[in-house]
C-alpha positions as CSV (number, residue, x, y, z in Angstrom):
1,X,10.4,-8.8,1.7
2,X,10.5,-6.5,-1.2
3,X,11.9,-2.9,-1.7
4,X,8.5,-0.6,-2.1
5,X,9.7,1.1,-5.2
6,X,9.8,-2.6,-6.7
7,X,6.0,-3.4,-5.6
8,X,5.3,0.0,-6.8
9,X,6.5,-0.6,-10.2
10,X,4.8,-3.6,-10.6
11,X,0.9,-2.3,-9.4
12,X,1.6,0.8,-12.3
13,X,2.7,-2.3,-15.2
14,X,-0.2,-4.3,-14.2
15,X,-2.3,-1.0,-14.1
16,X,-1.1,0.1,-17.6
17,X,-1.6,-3.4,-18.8
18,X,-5.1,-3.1,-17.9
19,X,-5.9,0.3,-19.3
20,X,-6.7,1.6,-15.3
21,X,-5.8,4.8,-14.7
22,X,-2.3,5.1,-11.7
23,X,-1.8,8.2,-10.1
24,X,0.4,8.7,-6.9
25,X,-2.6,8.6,-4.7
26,X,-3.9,5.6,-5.5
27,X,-0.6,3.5,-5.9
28,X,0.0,4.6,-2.1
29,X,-3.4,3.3,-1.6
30,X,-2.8,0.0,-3.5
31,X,0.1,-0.2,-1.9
32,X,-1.3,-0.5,1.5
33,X,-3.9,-3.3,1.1
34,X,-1.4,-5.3,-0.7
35,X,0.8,-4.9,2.5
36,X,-2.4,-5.5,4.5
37,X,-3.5,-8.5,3.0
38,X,-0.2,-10.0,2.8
39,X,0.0,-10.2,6.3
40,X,-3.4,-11.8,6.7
41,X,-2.8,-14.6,4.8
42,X,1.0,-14.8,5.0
43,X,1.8,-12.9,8.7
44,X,4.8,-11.6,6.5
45,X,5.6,-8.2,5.4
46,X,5.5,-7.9,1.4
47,X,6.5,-4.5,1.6
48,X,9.7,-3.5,4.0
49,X,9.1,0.1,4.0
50,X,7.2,1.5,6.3
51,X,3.7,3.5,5.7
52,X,3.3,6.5,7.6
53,X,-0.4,8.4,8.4
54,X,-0.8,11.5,6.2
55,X,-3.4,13.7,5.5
56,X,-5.1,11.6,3.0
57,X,-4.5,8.1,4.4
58,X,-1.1,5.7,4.3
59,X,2.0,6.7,2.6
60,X,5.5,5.2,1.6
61,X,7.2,8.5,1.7
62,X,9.9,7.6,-0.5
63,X,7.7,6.5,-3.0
64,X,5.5,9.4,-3.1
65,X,8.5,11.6,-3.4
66,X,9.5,9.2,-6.6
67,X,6.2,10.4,-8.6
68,X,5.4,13.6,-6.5
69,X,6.5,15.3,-9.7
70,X,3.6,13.8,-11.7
71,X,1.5,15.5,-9.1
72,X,-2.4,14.2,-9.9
73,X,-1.4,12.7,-13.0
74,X,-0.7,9.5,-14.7
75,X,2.6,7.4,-13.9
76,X,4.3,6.0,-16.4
77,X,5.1,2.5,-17.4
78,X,7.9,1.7,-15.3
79,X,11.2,-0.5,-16.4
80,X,11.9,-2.2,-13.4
81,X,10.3,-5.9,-12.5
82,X,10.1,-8.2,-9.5
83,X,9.8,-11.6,-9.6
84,X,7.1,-12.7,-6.8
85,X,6.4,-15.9,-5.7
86,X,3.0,-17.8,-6.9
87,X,1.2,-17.3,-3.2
88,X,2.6,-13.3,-3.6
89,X,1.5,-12.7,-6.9
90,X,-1.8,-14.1,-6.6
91,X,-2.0,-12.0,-3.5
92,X,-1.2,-8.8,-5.1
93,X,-3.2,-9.6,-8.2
94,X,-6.5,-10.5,-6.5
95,X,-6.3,-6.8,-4.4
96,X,-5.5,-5.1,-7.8
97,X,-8.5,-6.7,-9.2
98,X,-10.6,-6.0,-6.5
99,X,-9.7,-2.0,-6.1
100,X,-7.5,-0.7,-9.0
101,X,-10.7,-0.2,-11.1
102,X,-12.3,2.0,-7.9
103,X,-11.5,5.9,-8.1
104,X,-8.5,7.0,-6.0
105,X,-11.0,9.1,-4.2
106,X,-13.2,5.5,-2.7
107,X,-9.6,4.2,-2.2
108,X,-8.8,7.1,0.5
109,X,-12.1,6.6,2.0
110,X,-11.7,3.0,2.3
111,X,-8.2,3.9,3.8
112,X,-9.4,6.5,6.3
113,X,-12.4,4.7,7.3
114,X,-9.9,2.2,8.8
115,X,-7.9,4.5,10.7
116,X,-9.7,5.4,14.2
117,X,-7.4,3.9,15.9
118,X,-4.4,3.3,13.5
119,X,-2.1,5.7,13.9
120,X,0.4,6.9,17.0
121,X,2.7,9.6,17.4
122,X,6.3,8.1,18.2
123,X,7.2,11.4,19.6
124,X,9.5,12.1,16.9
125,X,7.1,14.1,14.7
126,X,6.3,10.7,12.6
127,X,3.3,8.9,12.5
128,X,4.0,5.2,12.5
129,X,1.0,2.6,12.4
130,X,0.5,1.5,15.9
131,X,-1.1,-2.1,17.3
132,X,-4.7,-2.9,15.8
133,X,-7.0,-4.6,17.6
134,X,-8.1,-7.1,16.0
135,X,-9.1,-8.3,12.2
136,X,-11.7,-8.5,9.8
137,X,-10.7,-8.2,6.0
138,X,-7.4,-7.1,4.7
139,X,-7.7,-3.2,5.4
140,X,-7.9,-4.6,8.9
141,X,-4.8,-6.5,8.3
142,X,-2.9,-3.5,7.1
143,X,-3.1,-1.9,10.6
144,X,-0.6,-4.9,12.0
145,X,2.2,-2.7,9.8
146,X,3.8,-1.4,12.5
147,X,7.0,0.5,12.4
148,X,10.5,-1.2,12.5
149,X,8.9,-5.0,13.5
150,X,6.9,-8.0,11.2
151,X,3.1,-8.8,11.2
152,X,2.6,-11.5,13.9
């Protein structure tokens, strides 16, 4: 498993690298179907951190509060690089090329239209992802990120 902030970096590289426009929005968007999709095909976390239900869909609070300064704008190029394996890479790189081109605003609707049933309150004022039931596609997937325990 990978720190988010590493993942992170490397969706806004392979944005910037392909002239697609990375706010914070949509990297916490990306973010989740990369984690969803890697535990479809892999029943492994990608990402360690864990995404909590906000307002406008999954979030990797640390992560937001990284780039909350750039508010609605850009992210920069970032330094930092991970080295993912061939099966994780082409995993990450087929969801970028799927949805990084889509407007944040699709993204959160993609996300929200997946959350009926997604979310629990832990009683400690934190929204964690609870138990899906069931998959279809990799937004389905995402749901099995579940606070403090793997994908099946």
């Amino acid at each position: 498993m990978y720190d988010a902030h590493e993942i992170a970096s490397y969706v806004i590289n392979w944005c910037h690298a392909h002239n697609i426009l990375i706010t914070n929005l949509k990297l916490q968007k990306l973010l989740y179907f990369i984690q969803g999709e890697n535990c479809r095909i892999r029943h492994t976390r990608l990402i360690s951190d864990d995404f909590y239900a906000w307002q406008l869909g999954p979030v990797i609070p640390n992560v937001y509060y990284e780039f909350a300064g750039y508010s609605s704008s850009a992210l920069p190029k970032q330094q930092c690089s991970v080295f993912l394996s061939s099966e994780e890479l082409s995993i990450v790189n087929q969801i970028l090329l799927k949805y990084a081109p889509k407007s944040t605003w699709d993204l959160v609707d993609i996300s929200h239209s997946q959350e009926r049933d997604l979310y629990r309150n832990t009683g400690t004022g934190q929204n964690h992802f609870s138990e899906p039931q069931g998959q279809k596609d990799h937004s389905e997937a995402a749901k099995r990120v579940g606070a403090d325990r793997k994908c099946p």
